[in-house]
C-alpha positions as CSV (number, residue, x, y, z in Angstrom):
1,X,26.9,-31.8,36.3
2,X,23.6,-33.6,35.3
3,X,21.6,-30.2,36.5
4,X,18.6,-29.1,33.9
5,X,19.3,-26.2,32.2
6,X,18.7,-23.6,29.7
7,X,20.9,-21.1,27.9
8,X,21.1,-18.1,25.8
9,X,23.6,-19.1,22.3
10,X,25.1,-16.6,20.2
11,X,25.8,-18.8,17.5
12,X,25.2,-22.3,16.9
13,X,22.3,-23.0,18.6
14,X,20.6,-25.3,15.8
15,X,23.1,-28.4,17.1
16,X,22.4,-31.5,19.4
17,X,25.6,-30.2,21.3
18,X,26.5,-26.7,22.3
19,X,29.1,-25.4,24.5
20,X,28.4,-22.3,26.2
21,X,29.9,-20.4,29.4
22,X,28.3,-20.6,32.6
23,X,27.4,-16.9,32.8
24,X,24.9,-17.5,30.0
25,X,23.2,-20.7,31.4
26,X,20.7,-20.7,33.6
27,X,19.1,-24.1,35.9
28,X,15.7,-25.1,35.0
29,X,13.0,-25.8,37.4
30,X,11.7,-29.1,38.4
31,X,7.9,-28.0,37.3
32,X,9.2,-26.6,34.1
33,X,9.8,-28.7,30.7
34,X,12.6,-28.0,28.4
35,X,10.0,-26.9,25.4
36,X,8.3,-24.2,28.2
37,X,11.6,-23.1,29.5
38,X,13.2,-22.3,25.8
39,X,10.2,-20.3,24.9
40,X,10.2,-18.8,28.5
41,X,13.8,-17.7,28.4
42,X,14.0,-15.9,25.0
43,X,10.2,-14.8,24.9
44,X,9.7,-13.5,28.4
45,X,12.9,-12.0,29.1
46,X,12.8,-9.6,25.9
47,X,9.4,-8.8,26.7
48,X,10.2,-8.1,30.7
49,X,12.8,-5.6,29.8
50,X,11.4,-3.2,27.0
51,X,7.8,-3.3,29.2
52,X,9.1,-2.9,32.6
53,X,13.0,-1.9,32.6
54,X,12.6,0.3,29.5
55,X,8.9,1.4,29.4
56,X,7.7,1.3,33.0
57,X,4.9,-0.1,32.7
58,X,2.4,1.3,35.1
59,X,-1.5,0.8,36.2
60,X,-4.3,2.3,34.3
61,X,-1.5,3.0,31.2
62,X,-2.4,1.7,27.9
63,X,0.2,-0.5,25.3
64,X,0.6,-0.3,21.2
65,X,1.9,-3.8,20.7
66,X,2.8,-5.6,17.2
67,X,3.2,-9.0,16.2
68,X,0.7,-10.1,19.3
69,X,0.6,-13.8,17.2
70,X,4.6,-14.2,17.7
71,X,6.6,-15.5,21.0
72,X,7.0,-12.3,22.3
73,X,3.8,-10.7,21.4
74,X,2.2,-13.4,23.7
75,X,4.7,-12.8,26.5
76,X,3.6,-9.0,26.3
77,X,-0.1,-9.5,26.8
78,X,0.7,-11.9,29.8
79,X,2.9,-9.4,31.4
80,X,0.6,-6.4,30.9
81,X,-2.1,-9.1,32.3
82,X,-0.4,-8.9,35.7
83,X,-0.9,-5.4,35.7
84,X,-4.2,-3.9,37.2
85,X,-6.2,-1.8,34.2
86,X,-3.0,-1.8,31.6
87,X,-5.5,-1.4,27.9
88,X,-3.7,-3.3,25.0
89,X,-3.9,-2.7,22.0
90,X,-2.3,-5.3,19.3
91,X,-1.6,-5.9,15.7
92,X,-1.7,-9.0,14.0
93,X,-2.8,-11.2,11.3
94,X,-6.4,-11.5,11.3
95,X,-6.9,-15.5,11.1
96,X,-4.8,-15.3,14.7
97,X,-7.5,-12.9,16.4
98,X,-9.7,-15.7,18.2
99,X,-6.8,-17.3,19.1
100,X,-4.5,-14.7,20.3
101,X,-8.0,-13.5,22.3
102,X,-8.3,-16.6,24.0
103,X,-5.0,-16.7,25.7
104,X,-4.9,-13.4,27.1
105,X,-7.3,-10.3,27.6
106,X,-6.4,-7.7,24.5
107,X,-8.8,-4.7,24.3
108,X,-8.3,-3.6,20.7
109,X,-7.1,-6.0,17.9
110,X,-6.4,-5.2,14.8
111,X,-5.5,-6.7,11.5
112,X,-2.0,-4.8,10.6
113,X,-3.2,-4.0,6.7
114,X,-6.1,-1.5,8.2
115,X,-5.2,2.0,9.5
116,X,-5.0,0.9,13.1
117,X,-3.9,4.4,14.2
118,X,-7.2,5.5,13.2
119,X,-9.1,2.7,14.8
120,X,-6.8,3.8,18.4
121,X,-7.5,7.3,17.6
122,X,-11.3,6.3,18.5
123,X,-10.7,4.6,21.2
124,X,-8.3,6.9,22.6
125,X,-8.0,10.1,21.2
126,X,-5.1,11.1,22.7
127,X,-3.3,8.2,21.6
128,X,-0.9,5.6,23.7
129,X,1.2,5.7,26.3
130,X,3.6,3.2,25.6
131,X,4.3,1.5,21.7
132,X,6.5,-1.6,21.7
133,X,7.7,-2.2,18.2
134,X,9.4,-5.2,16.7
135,X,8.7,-3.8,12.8
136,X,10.4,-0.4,12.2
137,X,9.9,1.4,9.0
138,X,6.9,3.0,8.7
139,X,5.0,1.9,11.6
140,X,8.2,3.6,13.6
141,X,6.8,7.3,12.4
142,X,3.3,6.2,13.4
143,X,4.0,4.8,16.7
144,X,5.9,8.0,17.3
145,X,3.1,9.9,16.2
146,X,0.1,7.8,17.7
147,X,2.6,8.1,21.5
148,X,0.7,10.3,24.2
149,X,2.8,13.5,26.1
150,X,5.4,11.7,28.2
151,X,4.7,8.4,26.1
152,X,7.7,6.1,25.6
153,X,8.1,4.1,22.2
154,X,10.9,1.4,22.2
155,X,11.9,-0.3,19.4
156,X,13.0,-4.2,19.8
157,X,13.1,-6.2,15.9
158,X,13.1,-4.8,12.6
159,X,10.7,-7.3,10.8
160,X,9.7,-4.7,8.2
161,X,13.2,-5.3,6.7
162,X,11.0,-7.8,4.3
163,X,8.1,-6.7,2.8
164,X,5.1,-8.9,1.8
165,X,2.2,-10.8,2.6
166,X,4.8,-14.3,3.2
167,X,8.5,-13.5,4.3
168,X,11.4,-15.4,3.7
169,X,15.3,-15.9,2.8
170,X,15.2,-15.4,-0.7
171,X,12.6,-12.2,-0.2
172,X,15.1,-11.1,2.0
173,X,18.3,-11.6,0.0
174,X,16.2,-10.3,-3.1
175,X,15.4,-6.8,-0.8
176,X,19.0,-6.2,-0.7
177,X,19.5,-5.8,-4.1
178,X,16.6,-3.4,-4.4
179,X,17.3,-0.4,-2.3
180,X,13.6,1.0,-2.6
181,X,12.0,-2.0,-1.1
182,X,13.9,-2.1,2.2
183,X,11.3,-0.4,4.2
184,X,13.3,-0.3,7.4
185,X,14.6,3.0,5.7
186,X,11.5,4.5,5.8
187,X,12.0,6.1,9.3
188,X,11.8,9.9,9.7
189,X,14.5,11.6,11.1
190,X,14.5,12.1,14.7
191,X,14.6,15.5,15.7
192,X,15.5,15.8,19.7
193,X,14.2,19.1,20.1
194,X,10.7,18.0,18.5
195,X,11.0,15.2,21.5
196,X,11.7,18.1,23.8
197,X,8.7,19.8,22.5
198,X,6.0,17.1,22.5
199,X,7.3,15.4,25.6
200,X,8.2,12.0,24.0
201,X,11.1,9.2,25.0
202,X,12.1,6.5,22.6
203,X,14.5,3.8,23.1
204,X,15.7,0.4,21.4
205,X,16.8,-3.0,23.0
206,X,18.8,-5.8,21.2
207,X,19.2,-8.9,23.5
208,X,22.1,-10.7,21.6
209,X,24.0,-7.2,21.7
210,X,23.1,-6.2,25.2
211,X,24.6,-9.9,26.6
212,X,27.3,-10.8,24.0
213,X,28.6,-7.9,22.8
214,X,28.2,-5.0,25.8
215,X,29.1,-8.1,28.6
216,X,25.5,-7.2,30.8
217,X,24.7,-11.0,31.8
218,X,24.6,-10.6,35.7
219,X,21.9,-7.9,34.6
220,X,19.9,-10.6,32.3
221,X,20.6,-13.7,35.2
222,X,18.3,-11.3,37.5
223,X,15.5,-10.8,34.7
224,X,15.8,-14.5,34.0
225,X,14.8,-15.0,38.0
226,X,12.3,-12.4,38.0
227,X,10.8,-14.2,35.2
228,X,10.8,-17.4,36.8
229,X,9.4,-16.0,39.9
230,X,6.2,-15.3,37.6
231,X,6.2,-18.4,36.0
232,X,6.3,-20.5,39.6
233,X,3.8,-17.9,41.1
234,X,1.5,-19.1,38.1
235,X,1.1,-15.9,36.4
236,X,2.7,-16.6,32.7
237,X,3.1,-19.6,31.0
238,X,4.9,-19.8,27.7
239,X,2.3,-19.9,24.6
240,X,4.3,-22.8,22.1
241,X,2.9,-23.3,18.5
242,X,4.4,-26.3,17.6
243,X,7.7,-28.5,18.0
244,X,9.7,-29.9,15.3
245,X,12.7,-32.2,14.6
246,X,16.0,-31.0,13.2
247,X,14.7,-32.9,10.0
248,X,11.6,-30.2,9.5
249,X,13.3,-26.9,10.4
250,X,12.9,-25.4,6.6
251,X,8.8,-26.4,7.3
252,X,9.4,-24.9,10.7
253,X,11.2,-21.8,9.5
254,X,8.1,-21.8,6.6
255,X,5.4,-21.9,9.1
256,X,7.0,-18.7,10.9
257,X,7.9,-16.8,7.8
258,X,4.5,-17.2,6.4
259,X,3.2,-16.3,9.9
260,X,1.4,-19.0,10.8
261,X,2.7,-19.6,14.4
262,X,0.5,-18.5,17.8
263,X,3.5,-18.3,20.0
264,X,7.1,-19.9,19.9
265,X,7.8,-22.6,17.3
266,X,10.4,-24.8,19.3
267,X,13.3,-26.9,17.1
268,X,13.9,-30.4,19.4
269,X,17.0,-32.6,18.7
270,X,15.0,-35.4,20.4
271,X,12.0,-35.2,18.2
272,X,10.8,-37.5,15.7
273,X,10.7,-36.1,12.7
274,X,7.2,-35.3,10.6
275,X,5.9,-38.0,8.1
276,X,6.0,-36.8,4.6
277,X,3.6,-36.5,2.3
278,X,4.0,-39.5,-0.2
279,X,4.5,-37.5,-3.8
280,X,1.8,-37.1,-6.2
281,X,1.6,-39.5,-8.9
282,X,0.7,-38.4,-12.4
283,X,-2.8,-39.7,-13.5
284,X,-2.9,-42.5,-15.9
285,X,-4.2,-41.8,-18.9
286,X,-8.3,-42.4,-19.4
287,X,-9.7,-45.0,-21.4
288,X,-13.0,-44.2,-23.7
289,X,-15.7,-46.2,-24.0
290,X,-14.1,-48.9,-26.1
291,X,-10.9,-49.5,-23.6
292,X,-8.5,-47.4,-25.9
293,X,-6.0,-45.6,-24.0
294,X,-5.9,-42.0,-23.7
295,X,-9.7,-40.8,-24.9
296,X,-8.6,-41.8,-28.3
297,X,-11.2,-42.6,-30.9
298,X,-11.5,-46.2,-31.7
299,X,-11.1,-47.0,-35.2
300,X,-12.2,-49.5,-36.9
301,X,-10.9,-51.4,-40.5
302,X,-12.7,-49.7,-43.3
303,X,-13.7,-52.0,-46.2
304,X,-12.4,-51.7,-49.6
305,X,-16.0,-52.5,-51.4
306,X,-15.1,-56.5,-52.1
């Protein structure tokens, strides 16, 4: 009682009181906030699974990466940053490329509207040896297609499900009522003996699935303390946008859904919520020359002739 801690939720997260079972809780550190360790628990652990557990991640390999602006996308690069010679390259928005540049050392960055198996292809011409995909859809066949002999792709989020330069709800309800949009579709079957032949592996990881539905929590409680270990060693260091109240999350949710975030955006019971705008006022109506409302022409009494 009164320890510091941090948890994984299935549902009901979004609430200034949550009850949880202890396998899913986890003690925070004395050197680590409450903002650092929520983005360090859902960002870091994803991201230490699909690169290490999954992939096997290994010296001198190189990394297809999407989404390098988000939560996870940051965690990636830090983890492949602990890794002598490991080449990444990213896609992401472009007005995020300085920034997602300065916190971590990406070879290759590329906006996600360009043909950026093209641009690899150039680099590498062999392709990739490991793609790590949180869109699906199309960029499923060419991460497949861009993988090297004995590459591994693993796919981990399905953001592609919404199409369009700004995501959100109503995009995403609209998508379900038109079948051709849903891009997530757009996958080519996988043939197993065309993996046989080329020497491919591909995989997928769901973290809500993986600890609430198929019961593997003593397996995330040791990748939670592997990830800690890094953290107090002072080799990561959650990357965190912004924080906002439980007044602002449909600004927060916003901000993400138009992709604006560099890192986690962090919802906090305790914070203060974000002064408002006041609303616009309409303009008042101009007066002309003569004072008279509205631009109107002033008119003066015409005289009958007397």
């Amino acid at each position: 009682v009164g320890d510091r801690v941090v948890a994984f939720s299935d549902y009901k997260a979004w609430s200034e009181l949550v009850a949880i079972p202890t396998k899913y809780v986890y003690k925070i550190p004395d050197n680590l906030s409450f903002h650092d360790a929520a983005a360090l628990l859902m960002n870091f652990v994803v991201a230490y699974i699909i690169m290490f557990d999954l992939a096997g991640v290994r010296e001198g390999q190189s990394i297809l990466a999407h989404s390098l602006g988000g939560g996870v996308g940051q965690a990636i690069v830090q983890l492949a940053n602990t890794i002598p010679n490991v080449v990444i390259f990213g896609t992401a928005s472009a007005h995020k490329h300085e920034a997602i540049k300065s916190k971590g050392n990406v070879a290759h960055l590329f906006d996600h509207s360009v043909d950026y198996t093209q641009a690899i292809r150039k680099e590498s011409s062999d392709g990739v040896d490991i793609v790590l995909d949180c869109l699906c859809g199309d960029d499923t066949n060419k991460g497949i297609a861009i993988l090297k002999p004995m590459g591994k792709y693993i796919l981990f989020g399905s953001s592609n499900i919404v199409t369009g330069e700004t995501k959100s709800f109503f995009s995403f309800a609209k998508s379900l009522q038109l079948p051709d949009n849903l891009v997530w579709w757009q996958v080519d079957k996988i043939n197993p003996l065309k993996l046989y032949d080329d020497n491919k592996l591909i995989g997928g990881f769901q973290l809500r699935r993986l600890l609430f539905r198929q019961g593997h929590y003593e397996y995330i409680g040791k990748v939670v303390s592997k990830v800690l270990d890094l953290y107090n060693q002072g080799k990561i260091k959650p990357t965190i946008d912004s924080v906002w109240a439980f007044e602002d999350v449909g600004e927060a949710m916003q901000k993400l859904c138009d992709r604006k975030n560099v890192g986690k955006i962090i919802l906090d019971p305790t914070a203060e919520p974000r002064p408002k705008s006041p609303e616009k006022k309409a303009p008042e109506a101009s007066a002309n020359a003569e004072g008279t409302p509205g631009g109107e022409e002033k008119k003066e009494p015409v005289a009958n002739g007397e």
